[in-house]
Every structure is written in C-alpha cells, then in structure tokens.
PyMOL CGO cylinders between C-alpha atoms (Angstrom):
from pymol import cmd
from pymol.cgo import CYLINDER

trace = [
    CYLINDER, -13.81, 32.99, 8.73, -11.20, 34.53, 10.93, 0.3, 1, 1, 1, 1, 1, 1,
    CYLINDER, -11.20, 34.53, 10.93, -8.58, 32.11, 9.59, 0.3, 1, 1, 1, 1, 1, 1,
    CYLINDER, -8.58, 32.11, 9.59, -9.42, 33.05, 5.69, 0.3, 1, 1, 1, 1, 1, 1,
    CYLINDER, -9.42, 33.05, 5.69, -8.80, 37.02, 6.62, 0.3, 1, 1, 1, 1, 1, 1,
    CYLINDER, -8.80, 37.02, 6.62, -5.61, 36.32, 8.14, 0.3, 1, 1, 1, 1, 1, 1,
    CYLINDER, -5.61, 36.32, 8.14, -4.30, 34.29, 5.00, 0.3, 1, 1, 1, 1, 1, 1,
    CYLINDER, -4.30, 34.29, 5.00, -5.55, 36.49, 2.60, 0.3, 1, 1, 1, 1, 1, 1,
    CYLINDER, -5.55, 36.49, 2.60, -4.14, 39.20, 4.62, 0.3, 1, 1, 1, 1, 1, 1,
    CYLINDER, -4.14, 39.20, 4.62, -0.88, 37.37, 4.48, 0.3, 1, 1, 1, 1, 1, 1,
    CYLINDER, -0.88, 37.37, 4.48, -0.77, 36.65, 0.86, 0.3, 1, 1, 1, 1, 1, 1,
    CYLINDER, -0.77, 36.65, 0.86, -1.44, 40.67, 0.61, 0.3, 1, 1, 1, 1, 1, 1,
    CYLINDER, -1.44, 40.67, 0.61, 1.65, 41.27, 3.07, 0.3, 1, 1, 1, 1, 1, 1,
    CYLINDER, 1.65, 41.27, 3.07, 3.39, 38.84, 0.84, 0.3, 1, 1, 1, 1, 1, 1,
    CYLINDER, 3.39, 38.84, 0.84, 2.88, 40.35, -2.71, 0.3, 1, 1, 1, 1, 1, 1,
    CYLINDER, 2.88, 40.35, -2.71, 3.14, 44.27, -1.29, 0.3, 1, 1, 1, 1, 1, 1,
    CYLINDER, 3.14, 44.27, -1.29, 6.64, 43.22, -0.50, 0.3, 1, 1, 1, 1, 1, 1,
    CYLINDER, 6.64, 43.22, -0.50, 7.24, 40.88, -3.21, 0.3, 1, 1, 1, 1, 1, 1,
    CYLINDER, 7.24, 40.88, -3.21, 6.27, 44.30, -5.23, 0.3, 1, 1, 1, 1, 1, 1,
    CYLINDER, 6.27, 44.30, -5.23, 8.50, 46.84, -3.44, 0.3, 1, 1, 1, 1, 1, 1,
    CYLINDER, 8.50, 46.84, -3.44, 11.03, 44.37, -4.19, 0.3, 1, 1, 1, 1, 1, 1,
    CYLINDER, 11.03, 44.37, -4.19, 10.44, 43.84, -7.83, 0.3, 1, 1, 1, 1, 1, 1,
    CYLINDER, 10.44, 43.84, -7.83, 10.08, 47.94, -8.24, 0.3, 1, 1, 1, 1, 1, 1,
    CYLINDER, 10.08, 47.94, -8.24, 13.52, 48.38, -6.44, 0.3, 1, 1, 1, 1, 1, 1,
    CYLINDER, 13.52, 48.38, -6.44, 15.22, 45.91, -8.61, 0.3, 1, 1, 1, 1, 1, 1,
    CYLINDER, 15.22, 45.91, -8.61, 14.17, 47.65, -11.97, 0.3, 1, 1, 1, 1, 1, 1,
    CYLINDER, 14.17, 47.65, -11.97, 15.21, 50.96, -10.50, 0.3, 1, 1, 1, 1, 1, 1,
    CYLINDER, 15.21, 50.96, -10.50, 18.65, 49.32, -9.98, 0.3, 1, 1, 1, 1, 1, 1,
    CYLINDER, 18.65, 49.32, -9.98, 18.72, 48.14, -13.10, 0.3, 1, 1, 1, 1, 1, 1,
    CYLINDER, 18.72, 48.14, -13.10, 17.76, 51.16, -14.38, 0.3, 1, 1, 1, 1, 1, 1,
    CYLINDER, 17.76, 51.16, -14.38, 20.03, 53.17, -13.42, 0.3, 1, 1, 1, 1, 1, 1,
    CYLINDER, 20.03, 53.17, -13.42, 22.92, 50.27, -14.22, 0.3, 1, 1, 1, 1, 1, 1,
    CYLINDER, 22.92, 50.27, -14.22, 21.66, 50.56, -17.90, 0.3, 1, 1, 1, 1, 1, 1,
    CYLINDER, 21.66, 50.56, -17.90, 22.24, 54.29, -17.68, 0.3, 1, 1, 1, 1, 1, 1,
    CYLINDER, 22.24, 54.29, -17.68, 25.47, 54.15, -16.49, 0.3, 1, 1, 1, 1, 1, 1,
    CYLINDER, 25.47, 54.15, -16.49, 26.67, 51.38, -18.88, 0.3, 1, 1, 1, 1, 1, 1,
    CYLINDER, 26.67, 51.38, -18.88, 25.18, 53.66, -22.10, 0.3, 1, 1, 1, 1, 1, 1,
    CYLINDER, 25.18, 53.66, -22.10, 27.20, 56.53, -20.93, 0.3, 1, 1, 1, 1, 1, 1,
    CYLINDER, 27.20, 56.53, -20.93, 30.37, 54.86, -20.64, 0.3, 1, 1, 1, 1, 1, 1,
    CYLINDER, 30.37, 54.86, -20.64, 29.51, 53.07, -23.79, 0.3, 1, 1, 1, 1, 1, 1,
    CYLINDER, 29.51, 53.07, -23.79, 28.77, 56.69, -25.55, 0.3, 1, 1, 1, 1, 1, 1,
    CYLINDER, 28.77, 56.69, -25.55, 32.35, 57.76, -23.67, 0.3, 1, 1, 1, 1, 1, 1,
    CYLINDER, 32.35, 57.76, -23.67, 34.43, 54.56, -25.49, 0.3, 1, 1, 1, 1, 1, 1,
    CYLINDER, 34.43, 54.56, -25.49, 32.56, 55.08, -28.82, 0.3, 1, 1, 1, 1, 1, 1,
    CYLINDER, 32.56, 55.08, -28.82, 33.92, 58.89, -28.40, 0.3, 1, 1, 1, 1, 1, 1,
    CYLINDER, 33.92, 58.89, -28.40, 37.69, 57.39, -27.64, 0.3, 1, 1, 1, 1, 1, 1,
    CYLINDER, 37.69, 57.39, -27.64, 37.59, 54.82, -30.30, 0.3, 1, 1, 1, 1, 1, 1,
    CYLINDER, 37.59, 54.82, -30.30, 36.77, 57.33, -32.84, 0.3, 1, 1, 1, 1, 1, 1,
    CYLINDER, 36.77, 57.33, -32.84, 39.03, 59.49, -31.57, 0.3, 1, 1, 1, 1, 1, 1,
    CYLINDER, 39.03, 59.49, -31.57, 42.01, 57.41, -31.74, 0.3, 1, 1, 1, 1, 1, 1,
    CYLINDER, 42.01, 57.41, -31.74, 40.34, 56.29, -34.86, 0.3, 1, 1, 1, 1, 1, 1,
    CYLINDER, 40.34, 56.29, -34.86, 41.10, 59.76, -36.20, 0.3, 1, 1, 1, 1, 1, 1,
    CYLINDER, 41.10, 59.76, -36.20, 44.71, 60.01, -34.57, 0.3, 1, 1, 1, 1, 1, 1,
    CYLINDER, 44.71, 60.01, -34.57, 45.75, 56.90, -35.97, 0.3, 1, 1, 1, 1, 1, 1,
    CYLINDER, 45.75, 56.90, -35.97, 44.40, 57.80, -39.54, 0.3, 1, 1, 1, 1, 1, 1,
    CYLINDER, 44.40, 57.80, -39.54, 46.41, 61.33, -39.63, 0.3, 1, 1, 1, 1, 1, 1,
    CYLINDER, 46.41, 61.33, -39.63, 49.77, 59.87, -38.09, 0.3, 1, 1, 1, 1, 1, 1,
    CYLINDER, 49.77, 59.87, -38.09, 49.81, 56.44, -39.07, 0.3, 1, 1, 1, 1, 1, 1,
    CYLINDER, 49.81, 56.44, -39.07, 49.54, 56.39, -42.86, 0.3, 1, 1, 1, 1, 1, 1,
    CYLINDER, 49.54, 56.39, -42.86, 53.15, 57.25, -43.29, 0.3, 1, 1, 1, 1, 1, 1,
    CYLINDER, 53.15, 57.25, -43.29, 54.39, 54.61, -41.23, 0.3, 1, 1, 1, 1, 1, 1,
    CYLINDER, 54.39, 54.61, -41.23, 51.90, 52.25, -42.42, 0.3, 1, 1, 1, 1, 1, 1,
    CYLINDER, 51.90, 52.25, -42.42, 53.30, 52.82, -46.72, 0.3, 1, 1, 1, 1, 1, 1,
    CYLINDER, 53.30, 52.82, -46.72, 56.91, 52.76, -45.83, 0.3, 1, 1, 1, 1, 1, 1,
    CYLINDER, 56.91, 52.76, -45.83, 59.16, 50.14, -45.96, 0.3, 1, 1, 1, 1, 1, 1,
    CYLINDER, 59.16, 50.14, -45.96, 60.81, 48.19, -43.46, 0.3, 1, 1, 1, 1, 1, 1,
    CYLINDER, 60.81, 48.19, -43.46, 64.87, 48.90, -43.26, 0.3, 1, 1, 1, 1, 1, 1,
    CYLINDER, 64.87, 48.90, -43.26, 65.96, 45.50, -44.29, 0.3, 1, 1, 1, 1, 1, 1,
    CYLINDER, 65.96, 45.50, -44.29, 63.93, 45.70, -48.06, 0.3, 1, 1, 1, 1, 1, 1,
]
cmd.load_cgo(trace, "trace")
C-alpha cells in the first residue's frame, strides 16, 4: 500500500512540475507574441509612412524621362 502512495505521489510531483513548466512557457510566449505585434504595428506605421513620402516626392521622378530619350 505504502509503495502505491509513493508512486502516485510521484506522478503528482511529476505533473505539478510538468504544469509550472507548461504555464511558464505560454507566459513566454505570451509576452513574445506581444512584442512581435508591436513591432509589427511599428513597421506597418514606417511602411505607410514611406508609403506616403514616396507618393508626394516620387511621382515627378517616376513621369520624367531619362536624359538619353
């Protein structure tokens, strides 16, 4: 009887920590996720930014001819 207590205990010891392990993974990853949506928020913010420069200051360069035509 002893000998069942002591595995089950075991198995208990075993899964508690398997669990704290699991549970400090997802808050990693978590927090990873967070981080890569706000630098993903910051480069949608420069792309449409330079977006907008290149629109305003490019179209004249973009309709004019090269020298040697």
């Amino acid at each position: 009887m002893d000998d069942r207590i002591n595995d089950l205990e075991s198995r208990i010891a075993f899964q508690e920590h398997t669990i704290q392990e699991l549970q400090d993974l997802i808050a990693t990853h978590q927090k990873q996720l967070y981080d890569m949506e706000e630098a993903m928020k910051v480069m949608a913010r420069r792309i449409s930014q330079m977006s907008t420069a290149s629109t305003g200051a490019g179209n004249s360069n973009d309709e004019e001819r090269p020298p040697h035509y």
